[in-house]
TORGU-714365 format. One record per residue (C-alpha): chain; z, y, x. Coordinates in steps of 0.5 Angstrom, whole numbers. Layout:
N
BAFI chain    up north  east
BAFI     A     Z     Y     X
...
% end
This chain:
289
BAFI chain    up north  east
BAFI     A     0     0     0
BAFI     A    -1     7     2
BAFI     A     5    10     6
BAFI     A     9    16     2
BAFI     A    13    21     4
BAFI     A    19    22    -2
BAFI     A    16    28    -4
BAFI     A    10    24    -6
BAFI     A     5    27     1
BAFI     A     2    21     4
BAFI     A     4    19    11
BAFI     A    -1    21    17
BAFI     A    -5    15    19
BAFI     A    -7    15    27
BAFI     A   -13    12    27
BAFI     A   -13     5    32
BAFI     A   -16     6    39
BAFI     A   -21     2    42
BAFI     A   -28    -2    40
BAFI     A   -26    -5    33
BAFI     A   -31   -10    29
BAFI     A   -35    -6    24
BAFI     A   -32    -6    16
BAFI     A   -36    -5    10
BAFI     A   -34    -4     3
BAFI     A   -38    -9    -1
BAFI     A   -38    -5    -7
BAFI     A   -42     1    -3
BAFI     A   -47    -5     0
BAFI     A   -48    -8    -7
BAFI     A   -50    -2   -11
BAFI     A   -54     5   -11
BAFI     A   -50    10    -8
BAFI     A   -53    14    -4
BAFI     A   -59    18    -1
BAFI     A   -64    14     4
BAFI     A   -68    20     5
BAFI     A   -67    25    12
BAFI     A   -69    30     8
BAFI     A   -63    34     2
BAFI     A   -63    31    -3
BAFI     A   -61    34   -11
BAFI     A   -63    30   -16
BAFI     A   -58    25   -19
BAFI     A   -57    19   -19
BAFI     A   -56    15   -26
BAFI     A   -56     7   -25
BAFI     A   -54     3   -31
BAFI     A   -55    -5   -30
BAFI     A   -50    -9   -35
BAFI     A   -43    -6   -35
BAFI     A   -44    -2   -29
BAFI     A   -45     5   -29
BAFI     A   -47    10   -24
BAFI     A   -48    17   -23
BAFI     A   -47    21   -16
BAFI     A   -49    28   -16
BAFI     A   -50    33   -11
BAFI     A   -50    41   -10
BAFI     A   -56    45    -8
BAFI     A   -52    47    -1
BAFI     A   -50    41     2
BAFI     A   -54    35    -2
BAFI     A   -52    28    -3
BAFI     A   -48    24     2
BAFI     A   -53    20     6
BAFI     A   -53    13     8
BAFI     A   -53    15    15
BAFI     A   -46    19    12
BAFI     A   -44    13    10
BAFI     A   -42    11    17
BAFI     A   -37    14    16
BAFI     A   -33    10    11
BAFI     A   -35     4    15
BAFI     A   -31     8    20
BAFI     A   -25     8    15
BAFI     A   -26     1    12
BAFI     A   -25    -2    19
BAFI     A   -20     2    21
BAFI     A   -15     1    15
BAFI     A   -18    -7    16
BAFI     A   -15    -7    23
BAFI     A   -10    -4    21
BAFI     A    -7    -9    15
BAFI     A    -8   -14    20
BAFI     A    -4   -11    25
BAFI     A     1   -11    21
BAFI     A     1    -4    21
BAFI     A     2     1    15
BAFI     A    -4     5    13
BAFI     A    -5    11     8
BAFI     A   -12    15     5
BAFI     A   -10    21    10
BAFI     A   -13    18    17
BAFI     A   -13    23    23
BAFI     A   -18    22    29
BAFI     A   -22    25    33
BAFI     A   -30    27    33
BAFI     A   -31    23    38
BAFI     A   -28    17    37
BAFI     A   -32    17    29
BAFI     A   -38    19    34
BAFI     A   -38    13    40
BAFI     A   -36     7    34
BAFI     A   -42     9    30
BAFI     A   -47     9    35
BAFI     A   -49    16    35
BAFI     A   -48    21    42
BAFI     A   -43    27    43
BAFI     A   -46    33    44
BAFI     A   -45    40    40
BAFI     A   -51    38    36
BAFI     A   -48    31    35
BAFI     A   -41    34    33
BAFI     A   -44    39    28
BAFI     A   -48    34    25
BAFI     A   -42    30    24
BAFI     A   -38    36    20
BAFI     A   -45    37    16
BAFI     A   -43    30    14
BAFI     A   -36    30    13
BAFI     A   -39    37     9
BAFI     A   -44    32     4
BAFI     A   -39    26     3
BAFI     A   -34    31     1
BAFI     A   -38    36    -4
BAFI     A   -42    28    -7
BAFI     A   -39    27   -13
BAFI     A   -39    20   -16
BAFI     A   -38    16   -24
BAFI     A   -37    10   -24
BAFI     A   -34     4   -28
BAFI     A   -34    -2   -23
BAFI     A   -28    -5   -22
BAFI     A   -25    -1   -28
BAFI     A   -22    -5   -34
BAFI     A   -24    -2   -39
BAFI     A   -32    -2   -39
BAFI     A   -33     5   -42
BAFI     A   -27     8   -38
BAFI     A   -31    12   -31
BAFI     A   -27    13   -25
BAFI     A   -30    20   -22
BAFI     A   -29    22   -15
BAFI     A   -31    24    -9
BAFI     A   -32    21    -3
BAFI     A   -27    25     1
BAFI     A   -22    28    -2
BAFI     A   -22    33     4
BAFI     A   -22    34    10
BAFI     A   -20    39    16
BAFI     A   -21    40    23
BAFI     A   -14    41    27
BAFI     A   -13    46    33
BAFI     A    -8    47    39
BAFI     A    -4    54    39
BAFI     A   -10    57    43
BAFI     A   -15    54    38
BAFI     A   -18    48    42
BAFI     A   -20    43    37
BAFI     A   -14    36    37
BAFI     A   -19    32    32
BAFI     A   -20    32    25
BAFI     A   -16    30    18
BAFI     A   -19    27    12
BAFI     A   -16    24     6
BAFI     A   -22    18     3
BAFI     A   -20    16    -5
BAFI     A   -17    12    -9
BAFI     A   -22     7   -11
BAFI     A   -25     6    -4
BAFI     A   -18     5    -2
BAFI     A   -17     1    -6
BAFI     A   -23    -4    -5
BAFI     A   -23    -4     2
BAFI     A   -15    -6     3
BAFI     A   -17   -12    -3
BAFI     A   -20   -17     4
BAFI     A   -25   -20    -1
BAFI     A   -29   -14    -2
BAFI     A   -31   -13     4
BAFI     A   -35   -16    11
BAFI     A   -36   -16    18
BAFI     A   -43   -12    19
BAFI     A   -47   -12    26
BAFI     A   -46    -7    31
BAFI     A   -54    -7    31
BAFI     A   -53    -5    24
BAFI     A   -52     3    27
BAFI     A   -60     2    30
BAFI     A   -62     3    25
BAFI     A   -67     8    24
BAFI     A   -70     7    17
BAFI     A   -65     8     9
BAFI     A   -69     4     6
BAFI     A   -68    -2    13
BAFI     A   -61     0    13
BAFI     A   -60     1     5
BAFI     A   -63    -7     5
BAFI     A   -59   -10    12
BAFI     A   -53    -9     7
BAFI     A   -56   -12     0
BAFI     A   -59   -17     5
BAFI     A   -50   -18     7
BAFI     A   -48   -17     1
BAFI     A   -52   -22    -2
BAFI     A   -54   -28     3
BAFI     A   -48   -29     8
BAFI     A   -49   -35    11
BAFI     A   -53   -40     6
BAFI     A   -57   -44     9
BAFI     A   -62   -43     3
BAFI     A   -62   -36     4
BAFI     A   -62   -32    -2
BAFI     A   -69   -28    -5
BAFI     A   -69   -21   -11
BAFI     A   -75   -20   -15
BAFI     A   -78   -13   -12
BAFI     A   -78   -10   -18
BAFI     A   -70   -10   -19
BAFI     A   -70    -7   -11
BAFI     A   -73    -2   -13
BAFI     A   -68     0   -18
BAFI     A   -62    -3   -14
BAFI     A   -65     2    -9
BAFI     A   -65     9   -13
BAFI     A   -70    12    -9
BAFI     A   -75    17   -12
BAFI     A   -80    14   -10
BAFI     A   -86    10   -15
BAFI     A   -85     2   -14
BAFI     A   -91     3   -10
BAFI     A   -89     6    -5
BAFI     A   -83     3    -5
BAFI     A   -86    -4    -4
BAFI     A   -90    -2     1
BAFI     A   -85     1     5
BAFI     A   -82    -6     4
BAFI     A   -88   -10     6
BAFI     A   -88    -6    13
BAFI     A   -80    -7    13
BAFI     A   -82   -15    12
BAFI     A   -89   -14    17
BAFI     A   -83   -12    24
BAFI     A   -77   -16    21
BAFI     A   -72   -11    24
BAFI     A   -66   -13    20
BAFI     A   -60   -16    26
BAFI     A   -59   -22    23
BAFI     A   -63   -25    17
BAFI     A   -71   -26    17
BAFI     A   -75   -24    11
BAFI     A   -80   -26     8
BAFI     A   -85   -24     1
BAFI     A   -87   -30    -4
BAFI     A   -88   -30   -11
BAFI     A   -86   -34   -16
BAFI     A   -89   -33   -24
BAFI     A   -92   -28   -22
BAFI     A   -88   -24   -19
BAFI     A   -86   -22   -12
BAFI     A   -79   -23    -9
BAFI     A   -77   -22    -3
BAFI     A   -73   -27     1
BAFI     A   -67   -27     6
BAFI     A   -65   -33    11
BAFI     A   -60   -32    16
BAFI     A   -61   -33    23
BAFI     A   -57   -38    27
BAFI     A   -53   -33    32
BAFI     A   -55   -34    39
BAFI     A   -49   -37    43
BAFI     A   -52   -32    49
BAFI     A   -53   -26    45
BAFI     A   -46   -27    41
BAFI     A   -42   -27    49
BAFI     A   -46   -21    51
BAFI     A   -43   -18    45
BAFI     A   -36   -19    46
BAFI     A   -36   -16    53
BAFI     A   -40   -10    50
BAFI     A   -46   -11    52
BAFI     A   -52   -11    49
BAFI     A   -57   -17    50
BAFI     A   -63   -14    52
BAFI     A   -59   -10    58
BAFI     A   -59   -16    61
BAFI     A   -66   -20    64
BAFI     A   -66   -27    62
% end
């Protein structure tokens, strides 16, 4: 549970030092909660499917949290996760450095990295989310944002010590419930491509480890996805995703079955070299075999 002061205030979470496995909420890799665009996006994203709801709003200054923002709530995840299982207490209010966020993420830390982190930080605070999964009434939402605030602090003499923020309720909630969330690969952060990225987690979510691997009609994809884009254009970008197999982990492949085009995901064995390389740090193409 999150720790409290008697007042009510929540306890400050020091974010754990040192190169921890990446977390994910499944929740935020089953379904359409972000923009897979680079360029700002503002029209909202309303998905309805069965019981589950979604809408995600932006404003015309910041735009919608992108999935490239979502680093940082796979940041948090990680660390409330290390932290559970550590036997430490956690809490929504979590204090960190620019770098730290930077360097786990994959990103560079240079002035121009450092700011486009407070632009992030600056998107997920102002998107606003409705939805009623895990609710216990269907017709109930919760609303919020995905980070309640956040602050940079600063020494006497106005030098920069880290940042502060304070993720939600219902992601807390989630990450802290260990079967809601999984262990994603580093490579994941190289990524370039949404559409790649946003697939890598559906692809995570949904196929794991089964040896049968597991396959989605395009269509549904496309809805899942909430792109702007025609479905055209959508599989299109699907088909090149496909053509150069750039997902860590899993090989894809377009078949069609009654008519219609599904794609399907079988996971790769992982390589006892590369899985050692790993461990140590180091990635497998560093090294000549």
């Amino acid at each position: 549970m999150t720790a409290r002061h008697a007042d009510g205030q929540l306890d400050l979470f020091r974010a754990i030092p040192g190169d921890l496995a990446p977390r994910d909420a499944q929740d935020l890799m089953a379904w359409p909660f972000f923009s897979l665009a680079k360029s700002r996006r503002v029209k909202p994203i309303a998905f309805r499917l069965g019981d589950v709801s979604i809408n995600v709003e932006a404003t015309p200054e910041h735009g919608m949290a992108t999935i490239w923002d979502a680093d940082i709530l796979i940041w948090a995840a990680s660390q409330i996760v290390e932290a559970r299982d550590r036997g430490r207490p956690t809490s929504r209010l979590m204090a960190t450095t620019p770098h730290a966020i930077l360097t786990f993420i994959s990103r560079g830390v240079g002035l121009r990295d450092y700011e486009r982190l407070k632009a992030a930080l600056d998107r997920l605070q102002s998107t606003t989310v409705a939805t009623t999964i895990r609710q216990p009434l269907q017709r109930r939402r919760h609303r919020f944002s995905w980070i309640n605030e956040w602050k940079e602090r600063l020494d006497a003499h106005g030098r920069p010590l880290g940042i502060e923020l304070i993720v939600p309720d219902w992601f807390y909630a989630g990450v802290l419930d260990q079967a809601l969330v999984l262990t994603i690969d580093r490579a994941y952060f190289e990524l370039s491509g949404g559409l790649e990225r946003w697939l890598y987690r559906i692809v995570r979510k949904h196929g794991g480890r089964q040896r049968g691997g597991w396959s989605f009609d395009l269509a549904h994809l496309h809805l899942k996805s909430g792109v702007l884009s025609p479905r055209k254009q959508f599989a299109f970008a699907l088909r090149d995703i496909v053509r150069r197999q750039p997902l860590p982990g899993y090989r894809l492949a377009l078949e069609f079955a009654m008519g219609r085009e599904r794609l399907r995901f079988v996971a790769i064995p992982p390589d006892p070299f590369d899985v050692a390389m790993r461990r140590v740090g180091l990635k497998p193409v560093d090294i000549d075999r």
